[in-house]
gemmi code that builds the backbone of each chain (N, CA, C; Angstrom):
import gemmi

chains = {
    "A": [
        ("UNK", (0.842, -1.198, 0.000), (0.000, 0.000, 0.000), (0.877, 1.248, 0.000)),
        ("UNK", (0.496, 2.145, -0.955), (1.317, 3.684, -1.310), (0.110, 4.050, 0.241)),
        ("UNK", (0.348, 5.075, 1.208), (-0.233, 6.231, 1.524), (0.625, 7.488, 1.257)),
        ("UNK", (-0.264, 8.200, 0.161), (0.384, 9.881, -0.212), (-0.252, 11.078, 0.628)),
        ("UNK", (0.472, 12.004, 1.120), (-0.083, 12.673, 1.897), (-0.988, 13.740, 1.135)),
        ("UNK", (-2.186, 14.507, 1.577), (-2.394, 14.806, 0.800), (-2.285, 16.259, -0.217)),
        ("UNK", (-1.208, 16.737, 1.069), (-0.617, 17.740, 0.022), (0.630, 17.611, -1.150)),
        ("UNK", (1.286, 16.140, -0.573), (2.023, 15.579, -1.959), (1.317, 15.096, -3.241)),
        ("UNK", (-0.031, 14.849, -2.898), (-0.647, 14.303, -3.713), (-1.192, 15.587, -4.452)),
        ("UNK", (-1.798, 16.614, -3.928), (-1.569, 17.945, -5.122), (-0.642, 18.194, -5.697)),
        ("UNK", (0.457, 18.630, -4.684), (1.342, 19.045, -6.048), (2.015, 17.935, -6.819)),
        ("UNK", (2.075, 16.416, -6.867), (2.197, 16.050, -7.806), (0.968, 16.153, -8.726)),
        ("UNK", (0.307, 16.220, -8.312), (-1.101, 16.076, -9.740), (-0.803, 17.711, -10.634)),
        ("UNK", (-0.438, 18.489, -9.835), (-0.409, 20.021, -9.939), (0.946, 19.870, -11.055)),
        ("UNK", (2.209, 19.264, -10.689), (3.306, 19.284, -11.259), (2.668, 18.696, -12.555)),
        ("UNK", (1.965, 17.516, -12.655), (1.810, 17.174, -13.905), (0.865, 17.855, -14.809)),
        ("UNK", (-0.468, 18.391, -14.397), (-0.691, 19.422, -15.621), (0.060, 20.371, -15.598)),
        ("UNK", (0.998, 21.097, -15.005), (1.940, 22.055, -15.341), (3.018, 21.630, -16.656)),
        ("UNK", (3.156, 20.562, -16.804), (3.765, 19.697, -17.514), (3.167, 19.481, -18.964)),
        ("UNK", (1.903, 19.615, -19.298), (1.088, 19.207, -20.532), (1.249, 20.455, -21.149)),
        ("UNK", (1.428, 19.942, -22.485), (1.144, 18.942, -23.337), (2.048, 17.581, -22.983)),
        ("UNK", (3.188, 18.177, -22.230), (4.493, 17.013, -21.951), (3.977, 16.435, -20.902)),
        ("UNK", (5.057, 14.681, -21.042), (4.627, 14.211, -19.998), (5.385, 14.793, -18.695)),
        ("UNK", (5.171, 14.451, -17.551), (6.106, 15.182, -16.365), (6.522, 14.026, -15.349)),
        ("UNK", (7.026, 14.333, -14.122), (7.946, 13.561, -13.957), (8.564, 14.277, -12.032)),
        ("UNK", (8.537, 13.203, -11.248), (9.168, 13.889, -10.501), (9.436, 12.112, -9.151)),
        ("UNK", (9.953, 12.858, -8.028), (10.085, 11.483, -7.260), (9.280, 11.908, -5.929)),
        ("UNK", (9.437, 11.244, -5.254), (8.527, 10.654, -3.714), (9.240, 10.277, -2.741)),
        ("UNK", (9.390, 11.407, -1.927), (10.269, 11.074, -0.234), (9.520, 10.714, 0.796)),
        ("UNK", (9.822, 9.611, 1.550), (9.022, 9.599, 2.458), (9.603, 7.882, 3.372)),
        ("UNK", (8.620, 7.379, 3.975), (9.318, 6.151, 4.848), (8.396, 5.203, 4.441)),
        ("UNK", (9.322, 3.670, 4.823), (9.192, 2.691, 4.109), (8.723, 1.540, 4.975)),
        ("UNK", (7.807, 0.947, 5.307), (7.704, -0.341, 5.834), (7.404, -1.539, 5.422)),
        ("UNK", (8.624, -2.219, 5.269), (8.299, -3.100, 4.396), (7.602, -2.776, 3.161)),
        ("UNK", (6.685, -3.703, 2.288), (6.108, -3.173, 1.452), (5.128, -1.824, 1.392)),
        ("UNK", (4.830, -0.869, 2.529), (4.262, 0.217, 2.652), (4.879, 0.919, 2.285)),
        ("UNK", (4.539, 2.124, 2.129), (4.944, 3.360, 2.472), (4.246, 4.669, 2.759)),
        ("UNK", (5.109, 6.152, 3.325), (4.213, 6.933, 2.882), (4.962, 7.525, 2.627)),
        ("UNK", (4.329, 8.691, 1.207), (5.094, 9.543, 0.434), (4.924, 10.982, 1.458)),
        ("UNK", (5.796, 11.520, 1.730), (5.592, 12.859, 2.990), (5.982, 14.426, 1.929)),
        ("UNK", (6.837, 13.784, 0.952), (7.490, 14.817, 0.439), (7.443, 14.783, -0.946)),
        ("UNK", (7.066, 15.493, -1.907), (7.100, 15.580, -3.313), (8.498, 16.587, -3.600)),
        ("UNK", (8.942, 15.790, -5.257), (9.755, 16.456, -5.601), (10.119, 16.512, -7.114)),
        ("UNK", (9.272, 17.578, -7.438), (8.997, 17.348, -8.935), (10.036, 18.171, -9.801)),
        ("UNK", (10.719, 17.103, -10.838), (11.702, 17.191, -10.870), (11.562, 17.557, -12.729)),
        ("UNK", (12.393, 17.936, -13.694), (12.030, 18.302, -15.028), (12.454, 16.982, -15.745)),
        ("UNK", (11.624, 16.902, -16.615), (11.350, 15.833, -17.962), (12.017, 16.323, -18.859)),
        ("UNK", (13.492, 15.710, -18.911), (14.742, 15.830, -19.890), (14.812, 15.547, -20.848)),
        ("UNK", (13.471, 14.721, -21.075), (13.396, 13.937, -22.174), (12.100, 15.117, -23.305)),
        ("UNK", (11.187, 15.758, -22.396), (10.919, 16.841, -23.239), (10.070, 16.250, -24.280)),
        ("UNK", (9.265, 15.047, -23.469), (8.241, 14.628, -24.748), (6.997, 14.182, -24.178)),
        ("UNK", (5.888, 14.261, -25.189), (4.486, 13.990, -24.599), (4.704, 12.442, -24.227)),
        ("UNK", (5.448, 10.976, -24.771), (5.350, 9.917, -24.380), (6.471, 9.208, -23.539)),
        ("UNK", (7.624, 10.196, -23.504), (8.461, 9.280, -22.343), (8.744, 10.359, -21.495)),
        ("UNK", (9.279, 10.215, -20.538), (10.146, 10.537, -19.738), (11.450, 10.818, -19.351)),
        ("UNK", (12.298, 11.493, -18.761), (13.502, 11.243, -17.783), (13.946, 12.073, -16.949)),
        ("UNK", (13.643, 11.688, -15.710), (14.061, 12.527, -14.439), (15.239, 12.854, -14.606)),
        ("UNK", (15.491, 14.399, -14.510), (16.730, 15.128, -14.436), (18.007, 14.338, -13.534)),
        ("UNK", (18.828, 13.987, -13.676), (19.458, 13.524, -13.192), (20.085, 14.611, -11.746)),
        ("UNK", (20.112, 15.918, -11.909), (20.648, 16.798, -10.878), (19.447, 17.081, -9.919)),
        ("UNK", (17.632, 17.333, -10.374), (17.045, 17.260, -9.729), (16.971, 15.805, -8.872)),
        ("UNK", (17.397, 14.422, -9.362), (17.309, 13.426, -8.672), (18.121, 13.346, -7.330)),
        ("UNK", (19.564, 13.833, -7.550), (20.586, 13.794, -6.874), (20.203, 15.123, -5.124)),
        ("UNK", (19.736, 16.169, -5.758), (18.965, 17.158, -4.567), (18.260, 15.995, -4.190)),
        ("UNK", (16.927, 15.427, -4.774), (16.393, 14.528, -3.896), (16.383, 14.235, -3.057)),
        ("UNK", (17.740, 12.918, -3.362), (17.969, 12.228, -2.786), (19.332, 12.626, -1.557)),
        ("UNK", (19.454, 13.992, -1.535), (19.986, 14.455, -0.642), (19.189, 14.911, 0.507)),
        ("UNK", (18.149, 16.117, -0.340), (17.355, 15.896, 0.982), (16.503, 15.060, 2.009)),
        ("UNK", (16.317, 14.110, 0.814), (15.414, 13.092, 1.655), (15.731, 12.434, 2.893)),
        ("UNK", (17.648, 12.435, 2.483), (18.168, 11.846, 3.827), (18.719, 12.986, 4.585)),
        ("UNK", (18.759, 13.936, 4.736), (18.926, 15.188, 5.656), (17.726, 14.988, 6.380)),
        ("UNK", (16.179, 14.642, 5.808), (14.912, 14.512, 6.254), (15.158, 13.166, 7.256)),
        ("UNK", (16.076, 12.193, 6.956), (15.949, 10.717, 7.598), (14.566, 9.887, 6.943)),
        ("UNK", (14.432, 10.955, 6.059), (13.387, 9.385, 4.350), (14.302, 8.780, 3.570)),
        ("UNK", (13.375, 8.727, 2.598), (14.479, 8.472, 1.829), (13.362, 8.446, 0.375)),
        ("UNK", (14.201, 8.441, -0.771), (13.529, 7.865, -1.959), (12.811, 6.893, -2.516)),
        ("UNK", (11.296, 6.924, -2.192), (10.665, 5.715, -2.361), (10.141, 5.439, -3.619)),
        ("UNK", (10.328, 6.122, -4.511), (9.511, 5.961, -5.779), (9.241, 7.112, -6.809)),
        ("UNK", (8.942, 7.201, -8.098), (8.813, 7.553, -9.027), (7.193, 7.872, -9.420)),
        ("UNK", (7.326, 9.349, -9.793), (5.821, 9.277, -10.676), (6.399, 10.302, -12.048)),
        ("UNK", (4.985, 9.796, -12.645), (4.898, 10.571, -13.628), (3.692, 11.008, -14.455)),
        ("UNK", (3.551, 11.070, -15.781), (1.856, 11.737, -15.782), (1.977, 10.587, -17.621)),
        ("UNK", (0.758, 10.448, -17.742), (0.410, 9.663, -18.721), (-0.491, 11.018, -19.343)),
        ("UNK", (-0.093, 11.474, -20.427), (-1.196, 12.356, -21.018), (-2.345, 12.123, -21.753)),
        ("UNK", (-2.384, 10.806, -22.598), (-3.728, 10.789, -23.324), (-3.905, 8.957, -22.786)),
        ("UNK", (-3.200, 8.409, -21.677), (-3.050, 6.991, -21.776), (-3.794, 6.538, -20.466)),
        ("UNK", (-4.046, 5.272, -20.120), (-4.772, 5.229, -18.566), (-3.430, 5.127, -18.035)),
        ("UNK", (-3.458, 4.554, -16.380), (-2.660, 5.140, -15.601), (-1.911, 3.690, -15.331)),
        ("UNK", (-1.536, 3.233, -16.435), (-0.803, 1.706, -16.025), (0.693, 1.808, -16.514)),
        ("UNK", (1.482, 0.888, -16.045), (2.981, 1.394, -16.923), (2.926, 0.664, -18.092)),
        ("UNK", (3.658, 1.429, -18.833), (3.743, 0.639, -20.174), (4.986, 0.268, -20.639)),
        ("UNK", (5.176, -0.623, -21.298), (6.400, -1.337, -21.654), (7.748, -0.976, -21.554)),
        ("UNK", (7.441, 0.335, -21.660), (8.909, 1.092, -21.665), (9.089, 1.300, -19.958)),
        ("UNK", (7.904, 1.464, -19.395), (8.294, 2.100, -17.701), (8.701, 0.387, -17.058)),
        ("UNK", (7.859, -0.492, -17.496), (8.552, -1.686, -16.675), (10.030, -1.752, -17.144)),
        ("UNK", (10.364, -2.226, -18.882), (11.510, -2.310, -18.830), (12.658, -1.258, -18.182)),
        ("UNK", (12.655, -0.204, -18.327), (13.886, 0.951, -17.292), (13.427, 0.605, -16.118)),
        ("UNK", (12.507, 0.497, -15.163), (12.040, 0.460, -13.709), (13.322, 0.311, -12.851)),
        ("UNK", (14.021, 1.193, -12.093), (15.176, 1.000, -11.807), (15.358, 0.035, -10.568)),
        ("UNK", (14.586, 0.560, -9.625), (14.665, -0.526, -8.364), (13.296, -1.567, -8.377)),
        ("UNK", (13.758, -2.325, -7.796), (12.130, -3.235, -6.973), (11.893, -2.852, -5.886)),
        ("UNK", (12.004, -2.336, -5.566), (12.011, -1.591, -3.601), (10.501, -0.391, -3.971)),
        ("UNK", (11.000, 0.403, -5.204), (10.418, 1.290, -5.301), (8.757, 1.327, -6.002)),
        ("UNK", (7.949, 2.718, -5.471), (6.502, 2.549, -5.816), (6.763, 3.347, -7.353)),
        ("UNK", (6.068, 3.201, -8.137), (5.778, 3.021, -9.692), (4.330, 4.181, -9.270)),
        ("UNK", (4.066, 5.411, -9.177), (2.621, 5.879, -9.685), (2.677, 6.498, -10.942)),
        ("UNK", (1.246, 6.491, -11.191), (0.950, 7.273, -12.667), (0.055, 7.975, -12.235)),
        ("UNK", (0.300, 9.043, -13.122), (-0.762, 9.835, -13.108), (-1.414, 10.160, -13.995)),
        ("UNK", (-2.943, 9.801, -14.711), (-3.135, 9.640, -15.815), (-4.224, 10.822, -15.982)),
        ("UNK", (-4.117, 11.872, -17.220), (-4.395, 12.914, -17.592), (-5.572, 12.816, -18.896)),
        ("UNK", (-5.772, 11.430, -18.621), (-6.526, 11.134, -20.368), (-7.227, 11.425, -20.320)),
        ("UNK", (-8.140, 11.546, -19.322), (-10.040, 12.226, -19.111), (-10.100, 13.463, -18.541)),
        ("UNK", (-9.097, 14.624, -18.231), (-9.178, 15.631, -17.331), (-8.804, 15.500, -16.233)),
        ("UNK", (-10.028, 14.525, -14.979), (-9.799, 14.343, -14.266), (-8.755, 13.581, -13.898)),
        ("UNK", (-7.901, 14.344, -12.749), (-6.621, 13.122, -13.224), (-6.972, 12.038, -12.282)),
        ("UNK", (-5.955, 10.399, -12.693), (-6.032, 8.985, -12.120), (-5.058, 9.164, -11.833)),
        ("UNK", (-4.768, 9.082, -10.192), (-3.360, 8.453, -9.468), (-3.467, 7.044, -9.307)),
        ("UNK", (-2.887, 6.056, -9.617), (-2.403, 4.625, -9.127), (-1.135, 4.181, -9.307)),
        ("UNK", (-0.981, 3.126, -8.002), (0.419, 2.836, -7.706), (0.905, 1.746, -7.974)),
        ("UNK", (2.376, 1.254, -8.264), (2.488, -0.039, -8.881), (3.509, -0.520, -8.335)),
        ("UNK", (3.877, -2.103, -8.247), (5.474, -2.153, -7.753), (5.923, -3.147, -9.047)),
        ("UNK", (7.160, -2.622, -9.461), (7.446, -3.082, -10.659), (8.585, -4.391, -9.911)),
        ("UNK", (8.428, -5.570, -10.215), (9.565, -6.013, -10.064), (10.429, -7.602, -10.811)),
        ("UNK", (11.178, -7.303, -11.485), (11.519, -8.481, -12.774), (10.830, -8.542, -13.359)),
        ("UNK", (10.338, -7.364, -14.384), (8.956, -7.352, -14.969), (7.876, -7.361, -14.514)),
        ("UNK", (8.051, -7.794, -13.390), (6.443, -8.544, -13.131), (5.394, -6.822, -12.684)),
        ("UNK", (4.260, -6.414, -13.013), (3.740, -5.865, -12.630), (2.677, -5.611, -11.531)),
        ("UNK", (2.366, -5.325, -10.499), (1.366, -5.859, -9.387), (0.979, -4.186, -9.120)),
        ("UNK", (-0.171, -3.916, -9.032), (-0.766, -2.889, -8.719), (-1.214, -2.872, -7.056)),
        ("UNK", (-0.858, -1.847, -6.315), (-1.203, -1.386, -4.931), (-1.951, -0.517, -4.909)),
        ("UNK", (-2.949, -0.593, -3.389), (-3.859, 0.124, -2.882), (-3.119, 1.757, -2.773)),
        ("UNK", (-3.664, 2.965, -3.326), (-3.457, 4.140, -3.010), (-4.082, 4.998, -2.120)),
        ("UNK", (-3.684, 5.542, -0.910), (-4.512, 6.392, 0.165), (-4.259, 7.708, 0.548)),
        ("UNK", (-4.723, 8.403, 0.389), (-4.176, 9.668, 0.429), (-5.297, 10.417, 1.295)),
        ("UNK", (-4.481, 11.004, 2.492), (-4.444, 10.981, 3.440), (-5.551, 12.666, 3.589)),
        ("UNK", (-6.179, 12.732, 4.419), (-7.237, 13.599, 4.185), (-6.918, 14.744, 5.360)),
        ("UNK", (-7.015, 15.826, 5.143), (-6.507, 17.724, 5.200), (-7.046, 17.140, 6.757)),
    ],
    "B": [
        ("UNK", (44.138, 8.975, -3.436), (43.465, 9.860, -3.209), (42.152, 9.260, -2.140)),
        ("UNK", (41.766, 8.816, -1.276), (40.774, 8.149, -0.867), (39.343, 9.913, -0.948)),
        ("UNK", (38.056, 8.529, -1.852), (36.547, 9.479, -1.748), (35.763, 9.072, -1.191)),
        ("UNK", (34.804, 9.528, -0.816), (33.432, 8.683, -0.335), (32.375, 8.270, -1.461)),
        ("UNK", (31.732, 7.463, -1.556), (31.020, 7.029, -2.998), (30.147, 6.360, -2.014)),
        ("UNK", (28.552, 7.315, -2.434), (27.510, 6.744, -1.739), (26.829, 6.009, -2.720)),
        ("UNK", (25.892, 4.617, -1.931), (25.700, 3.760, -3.229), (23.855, 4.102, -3.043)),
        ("UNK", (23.099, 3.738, -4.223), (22.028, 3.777, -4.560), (21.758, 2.349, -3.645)),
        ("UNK", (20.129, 2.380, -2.850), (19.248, 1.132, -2.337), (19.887, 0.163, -3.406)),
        ("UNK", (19.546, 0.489, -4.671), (19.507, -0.670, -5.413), (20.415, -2.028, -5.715)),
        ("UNK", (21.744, -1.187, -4.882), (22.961, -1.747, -5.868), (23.104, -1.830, -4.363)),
        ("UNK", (23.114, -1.875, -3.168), (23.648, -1.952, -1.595), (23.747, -3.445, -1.486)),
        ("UNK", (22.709, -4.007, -1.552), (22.445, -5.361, -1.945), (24.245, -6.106, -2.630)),
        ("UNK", (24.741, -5.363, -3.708), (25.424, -5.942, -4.018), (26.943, -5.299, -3.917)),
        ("UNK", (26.587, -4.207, -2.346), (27.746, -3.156, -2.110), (27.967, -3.694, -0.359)),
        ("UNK", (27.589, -5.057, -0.159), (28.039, -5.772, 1.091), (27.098, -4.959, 2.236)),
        ("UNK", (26.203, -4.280, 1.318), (25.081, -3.501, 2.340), (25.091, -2.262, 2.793)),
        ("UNK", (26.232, -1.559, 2.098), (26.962, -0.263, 2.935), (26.340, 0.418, 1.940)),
        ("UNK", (25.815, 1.784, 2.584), (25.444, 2.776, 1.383), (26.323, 4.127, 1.323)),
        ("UNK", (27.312, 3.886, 1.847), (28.605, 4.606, 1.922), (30.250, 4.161, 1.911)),
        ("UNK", (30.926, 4.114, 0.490), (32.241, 3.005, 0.842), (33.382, 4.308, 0.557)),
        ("UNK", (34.530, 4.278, 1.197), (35.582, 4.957, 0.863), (36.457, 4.235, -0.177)),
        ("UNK", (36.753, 4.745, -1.048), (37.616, 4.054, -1.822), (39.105, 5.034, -2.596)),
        ("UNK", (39.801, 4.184, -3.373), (40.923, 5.274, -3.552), (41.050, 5.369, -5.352)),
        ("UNK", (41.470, 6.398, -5.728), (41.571, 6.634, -6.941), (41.902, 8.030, -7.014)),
        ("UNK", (42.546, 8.479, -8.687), (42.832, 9.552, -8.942), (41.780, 10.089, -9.832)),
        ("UNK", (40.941, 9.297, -10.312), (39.760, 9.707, -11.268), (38.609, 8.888, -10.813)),
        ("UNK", (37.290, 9.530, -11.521), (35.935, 8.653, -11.159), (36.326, 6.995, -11.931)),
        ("UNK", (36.849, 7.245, -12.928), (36.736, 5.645, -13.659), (37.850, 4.783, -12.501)),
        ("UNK", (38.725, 5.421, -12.048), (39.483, 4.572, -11.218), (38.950, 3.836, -9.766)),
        ("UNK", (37.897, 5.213, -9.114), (37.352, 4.682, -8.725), (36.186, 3.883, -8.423)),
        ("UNK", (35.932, 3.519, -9.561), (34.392, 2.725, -10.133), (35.238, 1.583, -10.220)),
        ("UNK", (37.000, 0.936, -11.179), (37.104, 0.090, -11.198), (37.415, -0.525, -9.653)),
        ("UNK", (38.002, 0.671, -8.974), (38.577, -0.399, -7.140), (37.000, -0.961, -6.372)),
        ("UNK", (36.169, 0.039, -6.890), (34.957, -0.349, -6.228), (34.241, -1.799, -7.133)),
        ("UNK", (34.177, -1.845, -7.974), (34.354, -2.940, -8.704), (35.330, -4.163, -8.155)),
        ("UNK", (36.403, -4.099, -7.764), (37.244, -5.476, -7.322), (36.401, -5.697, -6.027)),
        ("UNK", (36.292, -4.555, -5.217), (36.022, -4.775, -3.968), (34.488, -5.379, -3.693)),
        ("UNK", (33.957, -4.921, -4.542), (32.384, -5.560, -4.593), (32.219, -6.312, -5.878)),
        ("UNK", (32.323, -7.150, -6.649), (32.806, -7.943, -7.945), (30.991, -7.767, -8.083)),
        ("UNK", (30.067, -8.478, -7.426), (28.615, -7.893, -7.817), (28.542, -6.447, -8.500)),
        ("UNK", (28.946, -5.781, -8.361), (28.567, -4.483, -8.517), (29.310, -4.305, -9.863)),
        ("UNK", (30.419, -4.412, -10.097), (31.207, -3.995, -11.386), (30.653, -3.902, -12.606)),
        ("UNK", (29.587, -5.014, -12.955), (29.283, -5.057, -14.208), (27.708, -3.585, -14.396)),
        ("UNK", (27.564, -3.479, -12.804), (26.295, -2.655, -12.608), (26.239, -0.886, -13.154)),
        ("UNK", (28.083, -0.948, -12.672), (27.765, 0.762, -13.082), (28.962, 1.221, -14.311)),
        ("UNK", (29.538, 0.255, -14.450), (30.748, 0.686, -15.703), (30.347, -0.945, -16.657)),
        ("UNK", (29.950, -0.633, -18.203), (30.213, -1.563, -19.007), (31.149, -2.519, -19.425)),
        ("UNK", (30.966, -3.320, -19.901), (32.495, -4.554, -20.360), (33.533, -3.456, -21.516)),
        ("UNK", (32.940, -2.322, -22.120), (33.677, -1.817, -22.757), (34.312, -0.451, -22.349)),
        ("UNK", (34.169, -0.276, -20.761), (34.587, 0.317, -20.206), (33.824, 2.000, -20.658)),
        ("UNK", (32.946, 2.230, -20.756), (32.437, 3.196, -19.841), (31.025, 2.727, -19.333)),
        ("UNK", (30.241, 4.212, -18.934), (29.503, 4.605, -17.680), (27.798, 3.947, -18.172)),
        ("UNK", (27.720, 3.138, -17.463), (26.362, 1.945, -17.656), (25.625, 3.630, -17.874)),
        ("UNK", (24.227, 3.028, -19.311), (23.671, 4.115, -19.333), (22.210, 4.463, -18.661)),
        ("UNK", (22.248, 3.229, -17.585), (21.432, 3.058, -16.226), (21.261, 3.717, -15.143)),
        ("UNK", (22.480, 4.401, -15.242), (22.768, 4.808, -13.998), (23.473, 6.122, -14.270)),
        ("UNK", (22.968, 7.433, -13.190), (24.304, 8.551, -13.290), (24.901, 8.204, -11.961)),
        ("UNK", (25.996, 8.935, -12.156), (27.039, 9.685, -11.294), (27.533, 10.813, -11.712)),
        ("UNK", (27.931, 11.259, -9.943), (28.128, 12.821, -9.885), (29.118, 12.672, -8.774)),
        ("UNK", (30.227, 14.155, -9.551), (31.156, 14.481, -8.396), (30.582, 15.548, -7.465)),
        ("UNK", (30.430, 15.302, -5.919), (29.681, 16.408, -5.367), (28.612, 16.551, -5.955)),
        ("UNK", (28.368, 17.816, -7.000), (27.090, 18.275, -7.554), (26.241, 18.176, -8.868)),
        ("UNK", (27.998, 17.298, -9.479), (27.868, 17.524, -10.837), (27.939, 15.965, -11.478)),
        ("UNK", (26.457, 15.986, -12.586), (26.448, 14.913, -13.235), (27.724, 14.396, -13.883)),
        ("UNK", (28.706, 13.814, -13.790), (30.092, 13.601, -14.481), (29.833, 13.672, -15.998)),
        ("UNK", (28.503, 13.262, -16.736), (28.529, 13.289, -18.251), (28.672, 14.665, -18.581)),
        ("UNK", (28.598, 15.711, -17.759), (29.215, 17.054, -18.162), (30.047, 17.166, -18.375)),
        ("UNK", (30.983, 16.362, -17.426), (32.398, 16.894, -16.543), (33.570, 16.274, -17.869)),
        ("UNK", (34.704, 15.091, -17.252), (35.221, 14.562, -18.443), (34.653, 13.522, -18.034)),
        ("UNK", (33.490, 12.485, -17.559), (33.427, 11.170, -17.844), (33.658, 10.733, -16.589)),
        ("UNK", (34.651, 9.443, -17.307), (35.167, 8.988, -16.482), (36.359, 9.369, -15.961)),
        ("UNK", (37.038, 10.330, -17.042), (38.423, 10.537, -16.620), (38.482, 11.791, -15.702)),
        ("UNK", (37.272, 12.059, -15.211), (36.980, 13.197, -14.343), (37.845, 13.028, -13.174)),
        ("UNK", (38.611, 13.967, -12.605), (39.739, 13.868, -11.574), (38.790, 13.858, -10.168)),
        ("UNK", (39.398, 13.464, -9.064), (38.537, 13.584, -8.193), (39.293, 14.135, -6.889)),
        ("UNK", (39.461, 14.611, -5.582), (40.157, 14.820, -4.874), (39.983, 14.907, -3.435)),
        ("UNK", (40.792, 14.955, -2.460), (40.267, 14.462, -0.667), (39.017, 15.470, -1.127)),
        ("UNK", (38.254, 14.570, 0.049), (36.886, 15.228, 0.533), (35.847, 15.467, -0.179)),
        ("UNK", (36.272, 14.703, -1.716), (34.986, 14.448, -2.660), (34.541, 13.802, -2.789)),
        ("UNK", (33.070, 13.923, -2.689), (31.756, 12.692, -2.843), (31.433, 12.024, -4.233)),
        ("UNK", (31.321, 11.060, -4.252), (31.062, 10.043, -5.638), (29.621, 9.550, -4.926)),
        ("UNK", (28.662, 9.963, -6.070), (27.300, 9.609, -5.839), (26.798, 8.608, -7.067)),
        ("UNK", (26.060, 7.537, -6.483), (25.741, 6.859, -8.067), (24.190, 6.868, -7.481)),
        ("UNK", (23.849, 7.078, -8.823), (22.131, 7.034, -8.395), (21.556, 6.379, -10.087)),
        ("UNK", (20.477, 5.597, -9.374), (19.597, 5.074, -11.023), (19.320, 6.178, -11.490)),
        ("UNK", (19.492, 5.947, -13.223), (18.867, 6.893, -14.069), (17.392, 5.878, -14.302)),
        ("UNK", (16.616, 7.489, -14.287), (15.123, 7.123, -13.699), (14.487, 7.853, -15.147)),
        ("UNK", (14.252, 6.702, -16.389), (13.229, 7.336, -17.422), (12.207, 6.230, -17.702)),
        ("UNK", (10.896, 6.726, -18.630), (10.036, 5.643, -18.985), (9.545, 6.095, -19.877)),
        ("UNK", (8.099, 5.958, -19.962), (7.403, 6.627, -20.945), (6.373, 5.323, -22.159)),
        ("UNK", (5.554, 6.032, -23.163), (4.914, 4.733, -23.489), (5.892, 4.138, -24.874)),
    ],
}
model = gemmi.Model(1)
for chain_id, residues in chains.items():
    chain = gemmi.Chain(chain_id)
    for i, (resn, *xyz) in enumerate(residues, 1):
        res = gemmi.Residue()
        res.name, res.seqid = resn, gemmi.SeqId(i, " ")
        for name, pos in zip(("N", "CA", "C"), xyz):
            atom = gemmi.Atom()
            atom.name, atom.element = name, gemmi.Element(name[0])
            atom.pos, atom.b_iso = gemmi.Position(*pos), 0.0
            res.add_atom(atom)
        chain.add_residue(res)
    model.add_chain(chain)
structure = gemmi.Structure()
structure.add_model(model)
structure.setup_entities()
């Protein structure tokens, strides 16, 4: 189970229509239990790749990240990004790069307006979708 | 020259668990290969069989992505940090 807090959960949704027509892109600080987590901290990071269908987290915004996260005592739990005309599942290209298995996989899918957050754990291919909770003001 | 080279979750697993190793070298590629003997898991993870920089993964001296810098032959010196972190792209 992802729990996103729910002001990470705006401004990632926020980061990603800021992002359209492109897709967008950023990571998720926060603590880990076992397969849980919760995302505490957003950190939306620029799409290097500069296109409506892929991605790539800045490599210098990654590195701040993952600095602050551990100044915070989090750490880097996962990856999102925004699907612009697609539903909110990964697609071939996000399983194959998927860098860790540790980490949560969300999408954020932009195809109907309203946006779809769901969370995924990618691991040796294998795809398995998790419960998303986001945590109420 | 001994640096500090913090390792990514991913690769700890195959960095004897430490997410912080000191190692010695006069450049980043030198010290990717000592970190390589010393963790033989790891070698093939962040430098290729044809000797450069897996295109999986960055590294940075201190602040700076090294694919700016010279590479691998980027010099390194006391009290500098070697960071490896997954390169994180997808898309459909």
């Amino acid at each position: 189970m992802l729990v996103i807090d729910w002001t990470v959960h705006a401004e990632m949704v926020a980061h990603c229509f800021d992002g359209l027509p492109l897709e967008a892109c950023g990571l998720l600080g926060g603590t880990v239990t076992g397969a849980d987590a919760q995302a505490s901290v957003c950190y939306p990071t620029a799409n290097l790749a500069a296109s409506a269908r892929v991605y790539t987290v800045d490599p210098k915004g990654h590195l701040r990240a993952d600095r602050d996260a551990e100044a915070r005592g989090l750490s880097v739990l996962g990856v999102f990004h925004s699907h612009t005309h697609t539903a909110a599942y990964p697609s071939p290209t996000d399983v194959a790069q998927a860098p860790d298995p540790d980490w949560h996989y969300v999408l954020v899918s932009l195809a109907d307006g309203a946006p779809v957050v769901r969370s995924y754990r990618i691991v040796a291919g294998r795809v398995s979708e998790e419960p998303v909770v986001r945590t109420t003001r | 020259m001994p640096v500090e080279v913090r390792i990514p979750t991913m690769l700890r697993s195959a960095a004897g668990g430490s997410s912080v190793v000191t190692v010695d070298g006069a450049t980043i590629g030198e010290v990717l290969d000592e970190l390589g003997r010393r963790f033989p898991a790891l070698a093939g993870q962040v430098v290729t069989e044809d000797g450069s920089l897996h295109r999986f993964v960055n590294v940075y001296l201190n602040d700076d992505d090294i694919r700016y810098l010279a590479k691998l032959d980027t010099k390194v010196g006391e009290g500098d940090t070697v960071s490896i972190l997954p390169a994180v792209a997808g898309g459909a």
